[in-house]
C-alpha positions as CSV (number, residue, x, y, z in Angstrom):
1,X,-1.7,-62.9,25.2
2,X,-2.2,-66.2,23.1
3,X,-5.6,-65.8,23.2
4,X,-5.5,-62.1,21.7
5,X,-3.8,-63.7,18.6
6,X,-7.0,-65.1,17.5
7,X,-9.3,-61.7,17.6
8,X,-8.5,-60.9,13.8
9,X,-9.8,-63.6,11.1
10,X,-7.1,-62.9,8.2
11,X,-3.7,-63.5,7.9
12,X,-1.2,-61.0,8.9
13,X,1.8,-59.5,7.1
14,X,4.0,-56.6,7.8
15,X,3.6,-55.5,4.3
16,X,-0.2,-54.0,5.7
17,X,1.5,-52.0,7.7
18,X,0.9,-48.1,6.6
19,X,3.0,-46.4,9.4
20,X,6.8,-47.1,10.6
21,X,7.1,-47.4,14.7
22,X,8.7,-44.8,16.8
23,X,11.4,-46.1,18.9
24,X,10.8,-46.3,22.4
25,X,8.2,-43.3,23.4
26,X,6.2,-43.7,26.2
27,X,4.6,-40.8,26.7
28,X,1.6,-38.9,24.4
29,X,3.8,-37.1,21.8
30,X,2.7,-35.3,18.8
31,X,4.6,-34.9,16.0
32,X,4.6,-32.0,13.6
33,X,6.2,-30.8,10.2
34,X,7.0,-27.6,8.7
35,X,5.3,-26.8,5.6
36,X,5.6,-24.0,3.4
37,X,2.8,-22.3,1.3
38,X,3.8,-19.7,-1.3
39,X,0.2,-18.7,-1.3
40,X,-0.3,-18.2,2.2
41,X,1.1,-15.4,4.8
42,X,4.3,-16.5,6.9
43,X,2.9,-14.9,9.6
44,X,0.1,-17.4,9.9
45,X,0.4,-21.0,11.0
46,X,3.6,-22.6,9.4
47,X,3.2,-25.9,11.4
48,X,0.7,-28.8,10.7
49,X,-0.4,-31.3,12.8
50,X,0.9,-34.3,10.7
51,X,1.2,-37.4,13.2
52,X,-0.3,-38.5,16.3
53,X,2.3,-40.9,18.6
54,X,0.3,-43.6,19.7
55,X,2.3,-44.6,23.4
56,X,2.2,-48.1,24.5
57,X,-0.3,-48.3,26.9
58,X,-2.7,-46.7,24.3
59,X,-5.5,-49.8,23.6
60,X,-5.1,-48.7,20.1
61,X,-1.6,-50.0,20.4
62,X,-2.6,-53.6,22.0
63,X,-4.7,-54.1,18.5
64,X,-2.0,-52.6,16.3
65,X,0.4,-54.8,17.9
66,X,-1.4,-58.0,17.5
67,X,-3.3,-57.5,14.0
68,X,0.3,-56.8,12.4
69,X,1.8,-59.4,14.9
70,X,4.7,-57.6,15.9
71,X,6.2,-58.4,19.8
72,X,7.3,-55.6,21.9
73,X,5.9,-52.9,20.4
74,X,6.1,-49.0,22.6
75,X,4.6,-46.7,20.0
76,X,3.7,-46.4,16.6
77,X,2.6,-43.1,14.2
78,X,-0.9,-42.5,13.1
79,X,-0.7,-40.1,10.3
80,X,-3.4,-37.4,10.2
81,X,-2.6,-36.1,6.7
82,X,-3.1,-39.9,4.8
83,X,-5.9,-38.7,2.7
84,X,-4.7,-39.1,-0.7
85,X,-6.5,-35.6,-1.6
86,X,-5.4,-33.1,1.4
87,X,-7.6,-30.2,1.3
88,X,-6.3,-26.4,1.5
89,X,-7.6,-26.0,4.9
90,X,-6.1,-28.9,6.0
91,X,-3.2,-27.8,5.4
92,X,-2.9,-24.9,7.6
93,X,-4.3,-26.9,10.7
94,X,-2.2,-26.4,13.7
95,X,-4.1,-27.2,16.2
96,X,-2.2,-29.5,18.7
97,X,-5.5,-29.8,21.4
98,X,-7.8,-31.5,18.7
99,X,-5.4,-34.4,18.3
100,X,-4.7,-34.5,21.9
101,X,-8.4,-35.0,21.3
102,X,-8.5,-37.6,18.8
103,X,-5.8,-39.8,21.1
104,X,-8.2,-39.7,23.9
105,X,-11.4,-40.5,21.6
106,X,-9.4,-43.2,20.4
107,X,-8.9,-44.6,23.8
108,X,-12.1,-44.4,24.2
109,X,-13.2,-46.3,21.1
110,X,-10.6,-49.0,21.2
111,X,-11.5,-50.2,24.8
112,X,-14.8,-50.4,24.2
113,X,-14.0,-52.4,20.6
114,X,-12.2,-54.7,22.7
115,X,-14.7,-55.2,25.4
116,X,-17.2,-55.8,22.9
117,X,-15.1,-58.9,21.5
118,X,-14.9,-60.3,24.6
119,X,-18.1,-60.2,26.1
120,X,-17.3,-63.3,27.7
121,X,-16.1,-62.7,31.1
122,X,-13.9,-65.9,31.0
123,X,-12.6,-64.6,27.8
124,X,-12.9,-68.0,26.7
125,X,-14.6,-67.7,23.5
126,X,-14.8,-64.1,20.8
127,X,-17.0,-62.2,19.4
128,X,-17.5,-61.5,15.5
129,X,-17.3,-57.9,14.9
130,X,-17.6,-56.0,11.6
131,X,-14.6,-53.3,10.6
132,X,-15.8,-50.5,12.7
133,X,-15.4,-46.4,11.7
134,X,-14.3,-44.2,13.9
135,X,-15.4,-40.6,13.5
136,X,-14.2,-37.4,14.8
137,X,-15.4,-34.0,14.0
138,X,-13.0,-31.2,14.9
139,X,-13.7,-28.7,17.5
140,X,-15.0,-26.2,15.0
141,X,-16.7,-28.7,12.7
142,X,-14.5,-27.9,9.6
143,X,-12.5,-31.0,9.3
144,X,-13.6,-34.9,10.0
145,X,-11.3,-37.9,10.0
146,X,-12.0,-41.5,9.7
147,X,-10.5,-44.5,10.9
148,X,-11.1,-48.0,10.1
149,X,-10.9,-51.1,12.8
150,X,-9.9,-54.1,11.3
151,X,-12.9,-57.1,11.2
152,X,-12.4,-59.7,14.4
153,X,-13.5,-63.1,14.1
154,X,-15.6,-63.7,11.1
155,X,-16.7,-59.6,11.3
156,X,-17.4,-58.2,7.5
157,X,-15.9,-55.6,5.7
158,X,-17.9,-52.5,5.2
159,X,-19.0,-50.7,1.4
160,X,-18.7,-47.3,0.4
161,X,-22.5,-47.0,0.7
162,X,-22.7,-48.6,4.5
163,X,-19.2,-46.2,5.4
164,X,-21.4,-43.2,3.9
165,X,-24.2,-43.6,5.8
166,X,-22.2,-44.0,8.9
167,X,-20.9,-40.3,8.7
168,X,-24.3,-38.9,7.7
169,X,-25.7,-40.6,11.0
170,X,-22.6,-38.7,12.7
171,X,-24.1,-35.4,11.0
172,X,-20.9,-35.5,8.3
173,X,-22.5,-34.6,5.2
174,X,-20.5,-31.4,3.6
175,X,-17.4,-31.3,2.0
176,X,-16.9,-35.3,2.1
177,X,-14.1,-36.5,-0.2
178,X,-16.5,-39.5,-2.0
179,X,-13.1,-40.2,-4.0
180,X,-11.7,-41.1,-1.0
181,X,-14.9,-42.6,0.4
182,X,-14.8,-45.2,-2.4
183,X,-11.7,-46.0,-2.3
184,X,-11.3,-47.2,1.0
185,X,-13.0,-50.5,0.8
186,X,-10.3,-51.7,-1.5
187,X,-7.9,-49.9,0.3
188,X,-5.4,-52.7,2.3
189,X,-3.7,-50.0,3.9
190,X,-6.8,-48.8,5.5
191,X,-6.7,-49.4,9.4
192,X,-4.8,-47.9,11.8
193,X,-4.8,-44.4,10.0
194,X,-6.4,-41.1,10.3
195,X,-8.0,-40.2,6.7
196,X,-9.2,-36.4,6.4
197,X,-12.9,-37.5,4.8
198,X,-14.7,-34.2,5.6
199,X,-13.8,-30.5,5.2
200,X,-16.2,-27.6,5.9
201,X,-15.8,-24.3,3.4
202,X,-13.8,-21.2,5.0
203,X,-16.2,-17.7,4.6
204,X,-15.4,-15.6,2.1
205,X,-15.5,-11.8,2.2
206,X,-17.0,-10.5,-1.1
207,X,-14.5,-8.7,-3.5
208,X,-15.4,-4.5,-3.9
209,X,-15.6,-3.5,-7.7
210,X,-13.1,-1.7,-9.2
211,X,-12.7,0.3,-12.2
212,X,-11.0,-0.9,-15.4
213,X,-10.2,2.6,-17.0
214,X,-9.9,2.5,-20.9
215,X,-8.4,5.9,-20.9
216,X,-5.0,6.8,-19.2
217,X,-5.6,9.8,-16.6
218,X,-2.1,11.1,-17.4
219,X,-2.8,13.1,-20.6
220,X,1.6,14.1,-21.1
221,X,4.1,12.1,-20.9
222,X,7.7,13.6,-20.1
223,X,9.5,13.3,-23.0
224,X,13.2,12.7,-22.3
225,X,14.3,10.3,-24.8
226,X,13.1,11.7,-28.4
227,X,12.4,14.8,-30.5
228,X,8.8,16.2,-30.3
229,X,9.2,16.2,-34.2
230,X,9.8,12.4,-34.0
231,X,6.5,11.8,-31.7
232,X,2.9,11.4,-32.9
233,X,-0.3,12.3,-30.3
234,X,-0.6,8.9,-29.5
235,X,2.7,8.7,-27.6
236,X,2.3,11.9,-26.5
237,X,-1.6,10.6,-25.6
238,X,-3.2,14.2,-27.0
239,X,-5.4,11.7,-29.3
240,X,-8.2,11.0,-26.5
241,X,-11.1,11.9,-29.1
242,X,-14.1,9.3,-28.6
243,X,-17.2,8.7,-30.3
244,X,-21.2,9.3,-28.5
245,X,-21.6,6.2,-26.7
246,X,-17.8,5.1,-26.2
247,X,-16.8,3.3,-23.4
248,X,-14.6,5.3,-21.3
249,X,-14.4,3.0,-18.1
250,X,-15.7,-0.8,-17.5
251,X,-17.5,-1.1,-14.3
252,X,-16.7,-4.5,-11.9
253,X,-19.5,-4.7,-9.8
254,X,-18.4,-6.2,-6.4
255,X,-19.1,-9.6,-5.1
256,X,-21.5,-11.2,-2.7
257,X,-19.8,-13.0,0.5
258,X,-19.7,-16.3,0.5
259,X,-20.9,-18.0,3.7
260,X,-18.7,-20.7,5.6
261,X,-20.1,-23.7,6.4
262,X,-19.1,-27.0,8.3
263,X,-19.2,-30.4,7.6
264,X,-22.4,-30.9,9.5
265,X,-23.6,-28.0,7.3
266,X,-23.9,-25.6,10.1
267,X,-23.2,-21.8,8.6
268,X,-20.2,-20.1,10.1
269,X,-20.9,-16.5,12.0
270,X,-20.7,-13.7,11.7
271,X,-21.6,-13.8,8.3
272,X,-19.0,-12.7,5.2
273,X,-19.1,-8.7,4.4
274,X,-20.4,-8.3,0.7
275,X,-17.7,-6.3,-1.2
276,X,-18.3,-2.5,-1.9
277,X,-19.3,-1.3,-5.0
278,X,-16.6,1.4,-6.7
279,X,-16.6,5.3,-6.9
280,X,-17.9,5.9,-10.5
281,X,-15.2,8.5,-11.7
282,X,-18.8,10.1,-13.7
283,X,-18.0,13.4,-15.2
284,X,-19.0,15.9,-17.1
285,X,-20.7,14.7,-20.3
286,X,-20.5,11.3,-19.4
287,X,-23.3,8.3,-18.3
288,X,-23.6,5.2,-17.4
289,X,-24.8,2.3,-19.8
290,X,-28.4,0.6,-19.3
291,X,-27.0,-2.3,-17.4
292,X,-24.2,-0.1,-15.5
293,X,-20.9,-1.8,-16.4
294,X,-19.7,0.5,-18.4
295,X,-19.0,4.8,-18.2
296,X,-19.2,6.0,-21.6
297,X,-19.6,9.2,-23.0
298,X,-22.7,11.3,-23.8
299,X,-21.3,13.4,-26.5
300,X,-18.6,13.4,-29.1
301,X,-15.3,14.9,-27.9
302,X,-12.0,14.4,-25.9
303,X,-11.5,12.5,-22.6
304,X,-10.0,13.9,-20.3
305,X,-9.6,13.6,-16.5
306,X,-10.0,16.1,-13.8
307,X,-11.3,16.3,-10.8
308,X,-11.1,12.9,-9.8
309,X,-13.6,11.9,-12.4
310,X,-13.5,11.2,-16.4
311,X,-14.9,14.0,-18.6
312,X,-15.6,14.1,-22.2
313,X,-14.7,18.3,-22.9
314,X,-16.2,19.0,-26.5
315,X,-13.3,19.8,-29.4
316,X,-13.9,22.2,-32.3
317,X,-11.3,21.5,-34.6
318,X,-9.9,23.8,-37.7
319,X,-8.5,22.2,-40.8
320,X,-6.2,24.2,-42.4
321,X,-4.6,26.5,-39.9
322,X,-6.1,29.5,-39.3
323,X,-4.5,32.4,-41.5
324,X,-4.0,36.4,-40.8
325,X,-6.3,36.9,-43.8
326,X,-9.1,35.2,-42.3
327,X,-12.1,36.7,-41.0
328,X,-12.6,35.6,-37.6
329,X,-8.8,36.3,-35.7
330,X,-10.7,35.7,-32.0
331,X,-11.8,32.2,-31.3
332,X,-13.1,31.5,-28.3
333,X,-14.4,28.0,-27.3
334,X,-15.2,26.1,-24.1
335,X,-13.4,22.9,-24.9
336,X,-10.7,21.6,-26.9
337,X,-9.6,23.5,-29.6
338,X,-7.3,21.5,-32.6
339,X,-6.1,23.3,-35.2
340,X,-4.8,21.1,-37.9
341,X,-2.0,23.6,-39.3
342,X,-0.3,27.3,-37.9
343,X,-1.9,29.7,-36.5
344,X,-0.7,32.9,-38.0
345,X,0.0,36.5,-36.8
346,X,-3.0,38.6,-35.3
347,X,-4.9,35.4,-33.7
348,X,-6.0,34.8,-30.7
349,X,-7.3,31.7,-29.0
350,X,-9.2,31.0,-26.0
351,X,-9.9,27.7,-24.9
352,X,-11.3,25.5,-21.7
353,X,-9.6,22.8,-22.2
354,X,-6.2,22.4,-24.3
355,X,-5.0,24.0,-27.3
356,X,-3.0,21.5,-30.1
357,X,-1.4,23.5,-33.2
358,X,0.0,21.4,-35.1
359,X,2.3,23.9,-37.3
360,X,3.7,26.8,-36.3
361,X,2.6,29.4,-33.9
362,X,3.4,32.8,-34.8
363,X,2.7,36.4,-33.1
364,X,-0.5,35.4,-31.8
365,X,-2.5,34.9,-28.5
366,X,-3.1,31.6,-27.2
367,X,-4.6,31.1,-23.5
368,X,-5.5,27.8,-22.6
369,X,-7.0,26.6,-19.1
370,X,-5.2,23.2,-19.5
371,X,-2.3,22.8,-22.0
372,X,-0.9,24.2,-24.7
373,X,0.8,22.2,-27.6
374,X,3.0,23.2,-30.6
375,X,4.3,20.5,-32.1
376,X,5.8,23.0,-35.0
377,X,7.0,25.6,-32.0
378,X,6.3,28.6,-31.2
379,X,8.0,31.4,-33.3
380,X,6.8,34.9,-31.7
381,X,8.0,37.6,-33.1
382,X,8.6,39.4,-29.7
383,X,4.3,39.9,-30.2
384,X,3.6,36.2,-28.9
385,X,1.9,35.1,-25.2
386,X,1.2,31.5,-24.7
387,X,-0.4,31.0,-21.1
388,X,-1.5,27.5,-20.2
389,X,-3.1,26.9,-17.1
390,X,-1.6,23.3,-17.0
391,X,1.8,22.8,-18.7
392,X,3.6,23.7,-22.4
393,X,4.9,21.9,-24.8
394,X,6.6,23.0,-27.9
395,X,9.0,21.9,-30.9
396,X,11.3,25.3,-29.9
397,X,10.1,28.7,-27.8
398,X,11.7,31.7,-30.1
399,X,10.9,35.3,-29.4
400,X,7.4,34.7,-27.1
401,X,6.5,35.0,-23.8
402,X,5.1,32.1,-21.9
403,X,3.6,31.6,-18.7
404,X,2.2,27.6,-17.5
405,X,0.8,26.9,-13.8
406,X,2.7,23.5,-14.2
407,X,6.1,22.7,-16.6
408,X,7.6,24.1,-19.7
409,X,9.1,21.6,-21.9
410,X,10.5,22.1,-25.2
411,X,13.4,21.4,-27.7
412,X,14.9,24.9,-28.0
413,X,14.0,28.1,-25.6
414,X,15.8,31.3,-27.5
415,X,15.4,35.1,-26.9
416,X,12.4,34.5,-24.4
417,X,10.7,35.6,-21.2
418,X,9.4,32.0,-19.6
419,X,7.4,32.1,-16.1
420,X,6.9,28.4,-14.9
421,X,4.9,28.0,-11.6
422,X,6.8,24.2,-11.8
423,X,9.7,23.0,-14.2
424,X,11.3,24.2,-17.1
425,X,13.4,21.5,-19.4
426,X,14.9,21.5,-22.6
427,X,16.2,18.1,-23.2
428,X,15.3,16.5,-26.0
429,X,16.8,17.4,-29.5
430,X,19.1,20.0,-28.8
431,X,18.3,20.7,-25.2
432,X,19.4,24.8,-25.7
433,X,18.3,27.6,-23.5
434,X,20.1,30.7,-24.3
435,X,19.1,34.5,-24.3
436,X,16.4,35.7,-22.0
437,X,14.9,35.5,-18.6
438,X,13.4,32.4,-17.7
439,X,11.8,32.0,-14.0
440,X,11.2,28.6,-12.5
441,X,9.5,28.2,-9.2
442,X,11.0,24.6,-9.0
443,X,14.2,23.6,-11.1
444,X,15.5,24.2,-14.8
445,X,17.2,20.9,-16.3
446,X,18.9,21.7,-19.6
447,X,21.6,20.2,-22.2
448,X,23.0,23.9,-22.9
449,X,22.5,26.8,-21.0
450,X,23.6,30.0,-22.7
451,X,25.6,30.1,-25.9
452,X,29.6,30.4,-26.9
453,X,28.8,34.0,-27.8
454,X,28.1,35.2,-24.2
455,X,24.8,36.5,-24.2
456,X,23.0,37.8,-21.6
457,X,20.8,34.9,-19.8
458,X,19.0,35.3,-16.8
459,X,17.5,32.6,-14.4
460,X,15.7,33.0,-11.7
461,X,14.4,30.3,-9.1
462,X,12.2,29.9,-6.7
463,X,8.8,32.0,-5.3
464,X,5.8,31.5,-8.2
465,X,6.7,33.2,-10.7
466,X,3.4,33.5,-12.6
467,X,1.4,34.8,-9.6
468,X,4.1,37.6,-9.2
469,X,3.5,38.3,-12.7
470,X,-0.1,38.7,-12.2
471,X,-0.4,40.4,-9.4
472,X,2.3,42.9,-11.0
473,X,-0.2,43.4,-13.9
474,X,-3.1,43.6,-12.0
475,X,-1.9,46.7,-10.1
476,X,-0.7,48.1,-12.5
477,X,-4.5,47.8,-14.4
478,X,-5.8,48.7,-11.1
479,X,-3.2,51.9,-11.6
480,X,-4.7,53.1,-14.6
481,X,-8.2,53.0,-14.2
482,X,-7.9,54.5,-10.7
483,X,-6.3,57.6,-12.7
484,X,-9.4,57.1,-15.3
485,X,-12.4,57.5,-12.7
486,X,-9.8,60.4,-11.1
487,X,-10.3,62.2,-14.6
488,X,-13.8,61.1,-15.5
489,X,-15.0,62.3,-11.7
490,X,-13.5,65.5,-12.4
491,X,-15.8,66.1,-15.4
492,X,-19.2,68.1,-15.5
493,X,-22.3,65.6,-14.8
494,X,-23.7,63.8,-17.9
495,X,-25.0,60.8,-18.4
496,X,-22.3,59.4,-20.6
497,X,-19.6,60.9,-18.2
498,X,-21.7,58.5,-15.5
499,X,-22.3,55.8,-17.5
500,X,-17.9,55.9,-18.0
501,X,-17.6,56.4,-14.6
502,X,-19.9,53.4,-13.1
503,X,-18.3,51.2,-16.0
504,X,-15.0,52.1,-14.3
505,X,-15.8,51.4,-11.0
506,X,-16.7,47.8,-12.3
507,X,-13.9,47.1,-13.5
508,X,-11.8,48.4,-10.8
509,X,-14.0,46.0,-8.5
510,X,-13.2,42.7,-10.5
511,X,-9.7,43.9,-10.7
512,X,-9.3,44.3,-7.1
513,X,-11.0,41.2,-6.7
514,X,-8.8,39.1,-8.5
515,X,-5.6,41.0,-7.1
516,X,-7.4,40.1,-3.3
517,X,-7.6,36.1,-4.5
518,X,-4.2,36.1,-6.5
519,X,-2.5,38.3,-2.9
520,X,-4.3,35.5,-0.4
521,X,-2.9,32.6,-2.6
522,X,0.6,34.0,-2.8
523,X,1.2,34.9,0.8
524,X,-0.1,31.5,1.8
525,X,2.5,30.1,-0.4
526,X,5.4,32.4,0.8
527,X,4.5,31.2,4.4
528,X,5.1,27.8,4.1
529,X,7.9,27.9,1.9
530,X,11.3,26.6,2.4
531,X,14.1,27.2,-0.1
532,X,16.2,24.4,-0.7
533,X,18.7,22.8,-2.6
534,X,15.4,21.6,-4.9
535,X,15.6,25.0,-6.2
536,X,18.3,23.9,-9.0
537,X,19.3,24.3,-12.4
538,X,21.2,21.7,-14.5
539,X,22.7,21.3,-17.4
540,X,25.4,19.4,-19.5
541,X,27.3,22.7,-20.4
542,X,26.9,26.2,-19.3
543,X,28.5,28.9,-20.4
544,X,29.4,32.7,-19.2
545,X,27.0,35.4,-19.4
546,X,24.2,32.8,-17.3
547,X,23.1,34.7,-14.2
548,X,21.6,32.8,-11.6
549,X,19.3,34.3,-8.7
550,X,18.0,32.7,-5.9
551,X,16.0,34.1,-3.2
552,X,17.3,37.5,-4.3
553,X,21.0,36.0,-4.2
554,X,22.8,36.2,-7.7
555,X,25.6,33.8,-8.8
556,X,27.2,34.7,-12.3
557,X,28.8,32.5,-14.3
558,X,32.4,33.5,-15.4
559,X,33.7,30.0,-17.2
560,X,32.7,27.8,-19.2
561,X,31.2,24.5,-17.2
562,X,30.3,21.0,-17.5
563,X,27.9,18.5,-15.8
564,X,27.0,20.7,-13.5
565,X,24.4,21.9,-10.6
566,X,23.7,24.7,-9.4
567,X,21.4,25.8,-6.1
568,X,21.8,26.6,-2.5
569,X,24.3,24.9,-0.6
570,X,24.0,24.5,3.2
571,X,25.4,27.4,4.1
572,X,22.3,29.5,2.1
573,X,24.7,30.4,-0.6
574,X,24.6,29.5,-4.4
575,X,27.1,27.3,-6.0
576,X,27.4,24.3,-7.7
577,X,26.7,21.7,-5.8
């Protein structure tokens, strides 16, 4: 053993020594740390490879033993993670055959470094060797380590430059960590460690484009919290006008994939997908910019969404108000209609798209095929019909009839006939519903229902309450000019009598028509439904004189109540519940 002391030229202190011993293992161990990543699944690898046990018998153990000049050593650590810049992919190595690999490799390497020093079968005299690297790629060429054998004899030291050329020889030329590389040299902790020089890139899948949408596709918001007196179209997001050439939508094109590729610069297959370029939510009225980032609109108007895509409807708007006086008392307009002012008695409106008054609307016509707003309400005259094909919203609903396909919302409902195919809610200023009939196909929510003077209220749930409405007044059209062609037939031939007549029959063909598409729809819906307790209405305070029906079952209310619900209970009855 004496004549092992002299392989190594330079004086030896413990204070080189980069590892601390294991106690007394004799066997190939590997050692391994949990390590936690915020950024990275749990369900993946959680261990690392972090240490390799180097056993006693190991021939890299003889030359640890000696160069650091410690007697009796078993087994010492060689750490696999020394690099002082770890990289990501590093990190999640768990692996435990490739340093299984590296132990054996360094067998390998450290007998033949010391059959090379003593080449002299007498071992009588040494041979000067240079430090030495040694070099393993991993299985799947994305990570090399280095590790440095200590000079013997008179051996020199190696540069960055020389080290550097040594791994390109080996095929290592991607991903080395030249920080690392030239730090090493000066390094005099450098031998008998595992230094992570190399790592190779990871694919990466190209990202899909998306959509950045500079327009909210929710035009209402549900008001709970303030008066519709005390909120402005931008809260209530009515004010979607935009200029020719607005942007309505940015457009993120996707990504390319990014190949992998290995330390020896190999590229990784498969190959990365390329992301998928977005569904252009391209309406009516709208285009796409020369370069294609960016959906704007082709026309001046209102956004609006439908459809699945972004639209731009056009918007005649009338200063003023429209007054009884006025010439024109029919406007019809496929678009927006926004009537700055009220629309007085003897007016009807037709629109595509929504219809915003914002005074008063009196004993007028309004039919919408979207919504209806008025944010000064809605004050009939028993000679008003509002009927939105989306939803209504109004300051107060006084002596009118309404009809919407989707919610009714407003401050006050009084002395009223309201058919909602969805909701009906009064909660904001004073939350009152009292004197009519009001018919819900979904639920009534309420701060008052009825009023401390007992009047009559009636409320009806469930079924769809505007397609029964409908196909009630389409019979009963279908009625009357059956009974016309009865009388016209019954004439003396003429051609004005057949003129009448085929005009008649026309009309009783659209009218039968619709009543076929309006019948189909309804029985479809009666079908499949299911009354439930989501049929409900509820209030803060009800008084007597409410009368509730449900699936032709009528509840009245006697007394005066409080916080209360009221639907079917399990046992197909109404109560409160």
């Amino acid at each position: 053993m004496a004549r092992w002391e002299k392989l190594f030229s330079r004086n030896n202190k413990n204070d080189n020594l980069q590892n601390v011993p294991n106690s007394s293992d004799n066997s190939n161990q590997l050692k391994t740390d949990n390590i936690t990543d915020d950024k990275k699944n749990t369900d993946s690898l959680t261990q690392t490879i972090s240490s390799i046990v180097v056993p006693s018998e190991h021939p890299l153990n003889i030359i640890y033993t000696l160069y650091n000049n410690i007697k009796n050593q078993n087994s010492f650590l060689v750490n696999m993670l020394s690099s002082p810049k770890n990289f990501e992919i590093a990190s999640i190595y768990n692996n435990k055959s490739e340093a299984e690999k590296i132990l054996k490799m360094l067998h390998i390497f450290s007998t033949r470094r010391i059959n090379h020093a003593f080449l002299d079968k007498t071992q009588q005299s040494l041979q000067d060797l240079d430090e030495e690297i040694f070099i393993h790629v991993s299985s799947d060429k994305m990570l090399a380590w280095i590790s440095i054998f200590p000079p013997i004899g008179k051996g020199k030291t190696l540069i960055s430059s020389q080290i550097l050329q040594i791994l390109i020889d080996r095929g290592v030329s991607f991903g080395i960590d030249f920080d690392l590389l030239y730090s090493l040299p000066n390094d005099k902790k450098r031998y008998f460690c595992l230094f992570l020089i190399a790592c190779g890139k990871p694919p990466v899948d190209g990202e899909d484009g998306h959509i950045v949408e500079l327009y909210s596709r929710d035009v209402y918001t549900h008001m709970e919290k303030a008066e519709l007196s005390h909120v402005d179209y931008a809260r209530l997001n009515l004010n979607r006008k935009i200029q020719k050439g607005g942007v309505i939508c940015e457009i993120i094109p996707p990504t390319l994939g990014i190949s992998g590729i290995t330390v020896t610069r190999d590229l990784l297959l498969p190959p990365p997908k390329d992301g998928q370029a977005a569904n252009i939510p391209k309406g009516r009225n709208t285009g796409l910019s020369k370069d294609g980032r960016y959906l704007i609109a082709e026309k001046t108007g209102n956004v609006d969404y439908s459809g699945g895509n972004f639209q731009v409807k056009p918007i005649l708007e009338i200063f003023n108000g429209i007054k009884s006086s006025d010439e024109q008392h029919d406007i019809n307009f496929l678009g927006d209609i926004h009537i700055h002012g009220d629309a007085c008695v003897g007016v009807t409106i037709r629109a595509t798209g929504d219809v915003q008054v914002d005074g008063v609307v009196e004993a007028c016509n309004i039919e919408a095929g979207e919504n209806i707003i008025a944010l000064g309400g809605v004050q009939g005259q028993h000679n008003a019909t509002i009927r939105a094909h989306k939803g209504i919203y109004a300051k107060y609903l006084e002596h009118c009839t309404a009809y919407a396909q989707d919610v009714v919302q407003a401050d006050c409902i009084i002395d009223f006939n309201i058919y909602s195919n969805g909701t009906v809610t009064a909660r904001t200023g004073l939350g009152v519903i009292t004197c009519g009939t009001i018919r819900s196909s979904k639920e009534i929510s309420a701060k008052v229902v009825g009023s401390k003077a007992e009047q009559q209220i009636n409320i009806i749930l469930g079924g769809i309450p505007c397609d029964e409405v409908d196909i009630e007044n389409i019979q009963t059209e279908l009625n009357e000019i059956t009974k016309k062609i009865q009388i016209v037939s019954a004439r003396p031939k003429s051609p004005t009598n057949d003129e009448t007549l085929a005009k008649l029959r026309l009309s009783q063909c659209v009218a039968k028509m619709k009543l076929d598409k309006i019948q189909k729809e309804f029985d479809k819906y009666v079908e499949s439904m299911c009354l439930d307790n989501s049929c409900t209405l509820t209030c803060e305070k009800i008084y007597s004189g409410a009368i509730i029906t449900i699936d032709k079952m009528s509840f009245n209310i006697e007394d005066e109540k409080t916080n209360c619900t009221i639907g079917l209970r399990d046992d197909g009855k109404i109560n409160f519940i």
